[in-house]
C-alpha positions as CSV (number, residue, x, y, z in Angstrom):
1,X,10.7,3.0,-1.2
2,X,11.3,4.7,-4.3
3,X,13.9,7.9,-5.0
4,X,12.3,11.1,-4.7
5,X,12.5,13.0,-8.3
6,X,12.0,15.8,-6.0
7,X,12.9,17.4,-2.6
8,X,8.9,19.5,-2.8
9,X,6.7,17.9,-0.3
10,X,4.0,18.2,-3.1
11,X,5.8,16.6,-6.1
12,X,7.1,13.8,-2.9
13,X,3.5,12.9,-2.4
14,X,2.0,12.7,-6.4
15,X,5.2,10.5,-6.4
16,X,3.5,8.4,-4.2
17,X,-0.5,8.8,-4.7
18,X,-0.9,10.7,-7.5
19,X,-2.3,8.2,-10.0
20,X,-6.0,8.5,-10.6
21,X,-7.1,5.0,-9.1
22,X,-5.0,5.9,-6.1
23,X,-6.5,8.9,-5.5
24,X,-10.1,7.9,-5.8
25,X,-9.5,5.1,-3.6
26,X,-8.4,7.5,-0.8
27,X,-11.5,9.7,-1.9
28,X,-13.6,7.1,-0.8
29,X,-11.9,6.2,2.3
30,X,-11.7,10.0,3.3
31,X,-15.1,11.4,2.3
32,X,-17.6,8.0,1.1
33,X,-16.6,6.1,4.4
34,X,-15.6,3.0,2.1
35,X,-13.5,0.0,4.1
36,X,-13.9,-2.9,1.7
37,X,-13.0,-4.3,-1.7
38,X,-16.8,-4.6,-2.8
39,X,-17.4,-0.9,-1.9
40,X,-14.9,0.2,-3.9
41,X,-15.8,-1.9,-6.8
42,X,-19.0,0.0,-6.4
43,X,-17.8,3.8,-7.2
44,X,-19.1,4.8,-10.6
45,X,-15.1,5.6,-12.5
46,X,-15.1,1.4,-12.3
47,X,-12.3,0.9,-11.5
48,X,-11.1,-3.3,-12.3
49,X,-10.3,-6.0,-9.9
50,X,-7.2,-6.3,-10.5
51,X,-5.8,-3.0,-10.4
52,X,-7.8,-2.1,-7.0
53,X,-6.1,-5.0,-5.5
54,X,-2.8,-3.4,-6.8
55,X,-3.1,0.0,-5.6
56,X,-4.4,-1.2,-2.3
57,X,-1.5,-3.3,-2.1
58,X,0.8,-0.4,-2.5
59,X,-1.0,1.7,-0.3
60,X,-0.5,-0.5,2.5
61,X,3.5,-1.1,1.4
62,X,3.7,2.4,2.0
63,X,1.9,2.4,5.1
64,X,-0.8,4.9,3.8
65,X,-3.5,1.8,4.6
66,X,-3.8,-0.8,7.1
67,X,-6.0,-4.1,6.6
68,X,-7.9,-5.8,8.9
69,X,-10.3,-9.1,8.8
70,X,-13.8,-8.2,9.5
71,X,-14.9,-12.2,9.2
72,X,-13.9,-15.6,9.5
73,X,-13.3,-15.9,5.9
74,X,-9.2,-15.0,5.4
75,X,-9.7,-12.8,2.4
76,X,-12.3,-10.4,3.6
77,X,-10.8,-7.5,4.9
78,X,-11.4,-3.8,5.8
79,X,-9.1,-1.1,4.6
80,X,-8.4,2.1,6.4
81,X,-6.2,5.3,6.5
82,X,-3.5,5.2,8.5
83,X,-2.6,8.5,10.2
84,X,0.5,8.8,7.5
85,X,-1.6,9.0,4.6
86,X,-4.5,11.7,6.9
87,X,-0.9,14.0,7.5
88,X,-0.3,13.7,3.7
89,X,-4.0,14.3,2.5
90,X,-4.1,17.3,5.6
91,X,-1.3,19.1,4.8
């Protein structure tokens, strides 16, 4: 976990999710419904490969996301809020 530059909840949680990609990505987990890595390939900003894998790789680190397999296939996975990140978005 990385030091807080700041003891406001707000500035605590831009610390955390407040780049753009990071933000769109819970946009369309929150209000488009999305779960997987195609759908959210799929929003118009076009956002790359690589750095959607990032973010939702540091999502779940932070426990804002959990992953789940929805096939057979190892690498296909759904993605969903976690009640953390609904209690940061909420509040």
């Amino acid at each position: 976990m990385q030091e807080r530059r700041s003891s406001c909840p707000i500035a605590g949680t831009l610390d955390l999710i407040g780049d753009r990609w990071t933000l769109l990505i819970i946009r369309d987990m929150l209000f488009f419904k999305k779960q997987r890595f195609e759908e959210f390939l799929d929003s118009p900003e076009g956002i790359s490969t690589n750095v959607l894998t990032d973010r939702l790789k540091k999502l779940e680190q932070l426990g804002l996301v959990a992953k789940q397999p929805y096939s057979t296939h190892a690498r296909r996975m759904n993605y969903q809020l976690t009640e953390q990140e609904k209690v940061y978005v909420l509040c």
